[in-house]
N, C-alpha and C positions, 0 to 999 in steps of 0.2 A: 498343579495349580495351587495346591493348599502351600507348598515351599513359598512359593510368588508371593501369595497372598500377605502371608509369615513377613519375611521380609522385606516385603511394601510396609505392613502397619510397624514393624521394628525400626526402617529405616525411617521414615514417618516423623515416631515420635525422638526421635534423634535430632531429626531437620527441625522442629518447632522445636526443641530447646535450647537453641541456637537462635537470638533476638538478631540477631541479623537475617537470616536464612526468612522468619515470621517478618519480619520491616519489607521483605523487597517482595515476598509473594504479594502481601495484603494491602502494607501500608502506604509501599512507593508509588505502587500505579492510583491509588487514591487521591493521593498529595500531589500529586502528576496533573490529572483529569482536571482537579478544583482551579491550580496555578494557569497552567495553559488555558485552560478553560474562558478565567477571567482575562490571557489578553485577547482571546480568539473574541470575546462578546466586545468587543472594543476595536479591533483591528480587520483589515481582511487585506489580499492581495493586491499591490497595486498593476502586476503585469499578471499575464496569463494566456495560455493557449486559445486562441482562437480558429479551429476546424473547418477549413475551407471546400467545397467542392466548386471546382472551376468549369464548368461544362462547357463555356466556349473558346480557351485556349489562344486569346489572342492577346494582342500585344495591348490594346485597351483594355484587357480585363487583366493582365498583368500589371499595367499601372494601377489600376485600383486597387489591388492585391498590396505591391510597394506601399501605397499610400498608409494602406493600415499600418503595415509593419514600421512605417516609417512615425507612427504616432507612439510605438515606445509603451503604449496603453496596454498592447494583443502582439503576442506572435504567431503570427501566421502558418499552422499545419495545414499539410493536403488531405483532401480524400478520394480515392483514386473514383473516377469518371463514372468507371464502371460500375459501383456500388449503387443500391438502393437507400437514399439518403437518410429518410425514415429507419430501415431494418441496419444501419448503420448507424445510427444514434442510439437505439436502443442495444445491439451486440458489442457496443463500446462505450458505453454508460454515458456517454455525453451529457451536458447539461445545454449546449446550444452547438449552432452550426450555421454557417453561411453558405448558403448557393449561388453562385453567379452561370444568371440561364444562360441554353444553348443560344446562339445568332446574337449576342449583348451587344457585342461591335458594331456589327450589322445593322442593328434596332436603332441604335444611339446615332449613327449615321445619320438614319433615313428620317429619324426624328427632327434631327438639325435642317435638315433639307427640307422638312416643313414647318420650319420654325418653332419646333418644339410641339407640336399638337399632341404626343403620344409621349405616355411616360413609360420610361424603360427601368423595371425593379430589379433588383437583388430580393432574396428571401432571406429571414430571418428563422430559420429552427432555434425553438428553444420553449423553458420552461416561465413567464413574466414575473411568478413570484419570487423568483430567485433575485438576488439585487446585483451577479457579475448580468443579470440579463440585459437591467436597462443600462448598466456602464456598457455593452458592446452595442446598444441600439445607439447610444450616444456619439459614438467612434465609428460607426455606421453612417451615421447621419451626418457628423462632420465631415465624415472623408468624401462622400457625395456629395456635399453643399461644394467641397472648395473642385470637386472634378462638373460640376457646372457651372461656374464661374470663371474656370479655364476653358471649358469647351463654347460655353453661352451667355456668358456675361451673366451668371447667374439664373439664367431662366431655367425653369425645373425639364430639365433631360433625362437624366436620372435621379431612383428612386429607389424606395425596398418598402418590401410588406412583412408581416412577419406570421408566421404558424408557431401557434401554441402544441408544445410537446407536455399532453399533462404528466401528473408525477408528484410524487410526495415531498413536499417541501424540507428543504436539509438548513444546517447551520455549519458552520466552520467546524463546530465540535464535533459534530455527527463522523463527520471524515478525519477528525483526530483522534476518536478513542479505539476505533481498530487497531491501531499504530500504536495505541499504548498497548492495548493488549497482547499484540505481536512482540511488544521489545521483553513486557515483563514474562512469555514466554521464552524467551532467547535468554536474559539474564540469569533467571532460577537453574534453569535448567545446561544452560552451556556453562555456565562458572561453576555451580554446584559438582557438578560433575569431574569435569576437569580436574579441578581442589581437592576431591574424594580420589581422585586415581591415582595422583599423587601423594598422595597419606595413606591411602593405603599401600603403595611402594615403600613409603618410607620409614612405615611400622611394620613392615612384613605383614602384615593383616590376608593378603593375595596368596602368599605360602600357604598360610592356615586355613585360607580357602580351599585350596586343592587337596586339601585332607578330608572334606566334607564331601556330602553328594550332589553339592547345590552346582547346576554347570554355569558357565560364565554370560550363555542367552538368559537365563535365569537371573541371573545376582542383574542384570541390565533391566531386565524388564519388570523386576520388583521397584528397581528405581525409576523406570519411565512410568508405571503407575501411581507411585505417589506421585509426580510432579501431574502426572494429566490429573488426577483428582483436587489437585489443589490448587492446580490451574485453571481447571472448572470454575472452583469454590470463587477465583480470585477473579474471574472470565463476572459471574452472577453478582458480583458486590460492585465491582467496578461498576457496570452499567446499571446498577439499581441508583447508584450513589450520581454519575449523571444523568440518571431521567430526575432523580430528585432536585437536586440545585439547578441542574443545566436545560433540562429539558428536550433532553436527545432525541432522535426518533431514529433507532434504529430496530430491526430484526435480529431476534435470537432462533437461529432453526436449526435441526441436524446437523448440517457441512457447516456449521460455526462451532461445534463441539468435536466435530470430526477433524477442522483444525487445528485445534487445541492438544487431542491425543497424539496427532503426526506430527505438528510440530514439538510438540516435548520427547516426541521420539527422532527427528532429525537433533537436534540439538544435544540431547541428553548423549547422542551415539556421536555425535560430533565431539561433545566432551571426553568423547572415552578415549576418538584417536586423539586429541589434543593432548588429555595428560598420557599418554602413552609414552609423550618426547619430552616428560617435564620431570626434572630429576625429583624437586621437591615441591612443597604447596608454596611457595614463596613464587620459584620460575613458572609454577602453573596459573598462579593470580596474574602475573606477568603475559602470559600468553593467551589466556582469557579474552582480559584488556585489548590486547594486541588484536585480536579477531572479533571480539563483540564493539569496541568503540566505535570504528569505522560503519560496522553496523547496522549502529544505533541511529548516527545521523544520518548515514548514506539509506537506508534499508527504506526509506518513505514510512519513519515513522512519528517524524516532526512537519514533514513539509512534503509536496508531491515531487519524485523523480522529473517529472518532466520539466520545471523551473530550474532545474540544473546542467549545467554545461554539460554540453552533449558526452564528452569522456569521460565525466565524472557521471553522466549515466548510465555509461558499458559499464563503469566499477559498480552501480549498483547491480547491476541485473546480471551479475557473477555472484552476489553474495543472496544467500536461502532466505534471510529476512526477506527479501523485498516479495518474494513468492509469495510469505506468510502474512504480511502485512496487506498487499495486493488482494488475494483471495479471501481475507477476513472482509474488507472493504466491498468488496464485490456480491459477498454473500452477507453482509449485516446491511452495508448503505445501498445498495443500488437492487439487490434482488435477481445478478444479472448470475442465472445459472451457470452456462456457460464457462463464462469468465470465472468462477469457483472452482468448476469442477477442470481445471485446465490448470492452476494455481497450486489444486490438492494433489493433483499429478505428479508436478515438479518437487513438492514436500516431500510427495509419499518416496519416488524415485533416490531422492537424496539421503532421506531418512536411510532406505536401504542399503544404498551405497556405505552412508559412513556406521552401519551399524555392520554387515559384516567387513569392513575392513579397520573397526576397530573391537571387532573378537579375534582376529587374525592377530595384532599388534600386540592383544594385552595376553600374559602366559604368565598362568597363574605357578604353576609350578618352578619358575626363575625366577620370582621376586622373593 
């Protein structure tokens, strides 16, 4: 442990005297948070998923289904029948949800056949303070007006009510700065590394290693401690800096720092096999690039996965960001255990994976 220790604060003070290395821990996700920040308090989505549960399966509650979709405003996801609609809003962080009851065909019918005496609802799950709430009460309400106007010359047939799902009210930021904090994990620690395994290749530095008694788990995990401690460091500033300007409301708890050490240890072990195949630091900034950019933007840490073409979603959900990003969200913005601890699984797993198959690649004694 004391070797570890040794060369975490040696490797450390190396990495901070390196004005780049100090700009992207501290300063970038900063300058990040403040920019985004100011257009997120100005701008918001104009489409967005809309959570369906269809419980009566007919051809009338499929056009009204279409209707939404066809407003361009909501796209229309399912939830299967069988779920309990409540315990599925909350195991899936939902912020709203649509029901359309059992017998709606049927009801709408029989309505008509008495001239409309009985109103037949849709339910609205959701959160009122939220503001996608009242744009989907809105798209709600229109797609209704124009499906009684087609069915009864506008007399009220159908209708919807709505349930308040309480919850702590969020801003566009609150679900941006995890994704900052996930990328500025993946940069320090995937390119750092990388860059380092190649400089050391090409200083023979790795030679000189294997004359020492330091083992190669060792020289790894002196460097995945410095990046988790100053990823911490970088984790506490970031979010201090937006509750002050921005007024975040997020949660800091255990599995948000337990995060933070897994993913600098997926990454960091990802950099070792990456510069593994890089002859010099030059093809290793190169390959870095090549496997952090995509990312950056694909990883959900600009914008949600689910707003993106469905194949350009499989490519996200191949790449470890999106686990880290996802699981920080889950466990800062929503508080949705679960969904954390399911996240840190897939970190931890991968972590594993590329850390020993990049002690296997890297041999210290041939370089």
């Amino acid at each position: 442990m004391n070797k570890i220790l040794a060369d975490a604060v040696a490797y450390g003070r190396q990495y901070m005297r390196s004005k780049v290395g100090a700009f992207f821990t501290f300063i970038f996700p900063i300058l990040l948070i403040l920019l985004f920040g100011a257009v997120f308090a100005q701008v918001g989505s104009s489409t967005f998923s809309l959570p369906v549960q269809d419980l009566d399966g007919s051809e009338l509650s499929y056009s009204f289904l279409s209707a939404l979709n066809n407003t361009t405003v909501v796209k229309v996801t399912m939830i299967p029948s069988s779920q309990n609609i409540t315990s599925y809003i909350q195991d899936n962080s939902l912020s709203f949800a649509l029901v359309v009851p059992d017998g709606f065909e049927e009801d709408v019918f029989a309505s008509l056949m008495t001239n409309g005496s009985a109103l037949v609802n849709v339910t609205i799950h959701g959160d009122p303070s939220k503001s996608t709430f009242g744009t989907v009460v809105g798209v709600v309400n229109a797609v209704k007006e124009q499906m009684n106007f087609a069915l009864a010359g506008a007399r009220p047939i159908v209708g919807f009510t709505t349930v308040t799902v309480g919850g702590p009210k969020f801003q566009a930021i609150d679900f941006f700065l995890p994704g900052i904090v996930g990328m500025t994990v993946m940069t320090n620690a995937l390119y750092a590394m990388t860059s380092l395994c190649a400089e050391y290749r090409t200083r023979r530095y790795f030679k000189l290693l294997a004359t020492t008694t330091l083992k190669k788990w060792e020289w790894l995990a002196g460097k995945i401690l410095w990046f988790s401690l100053s990823l911490v460091i970088s984790l506490v500033v970031t979010l201090a800096v937006g509750i002050a300007v921005w007024n975040v409301h997020l949660t800091l708890d255990a599995i948000s720092f337990v995060f933070i050490i897994l993913g600098a240890f997926l990454f960091a072990s990802l950099g070792m096999v990456l510069g593994s195949f890089a002859k010099d630091p030059e093809s290793a900034s190169a390959i870095a690039n090549a496997i952090g950019f995509p990312m950056m933007f694909l990883g959900g840490s600009f914008w949600q996965i689910e707003v993106m073409p469905s194949y350009m979603q499989a490519i996200a959900r191949a790449m470890p960001l999106t686990y880290l990003n996802e699981g920080l969200r889950a466990s800062m913005v929503y508080q949705n255990l679960g969904g954390a601890l399911m996240n840190l699984a897939v970190v931890a797993v991968l972590g594993v994976l590329f850390f020993v198959l990049g002690s296997r690649l890297m041999s210290w004694k041939q370089r």
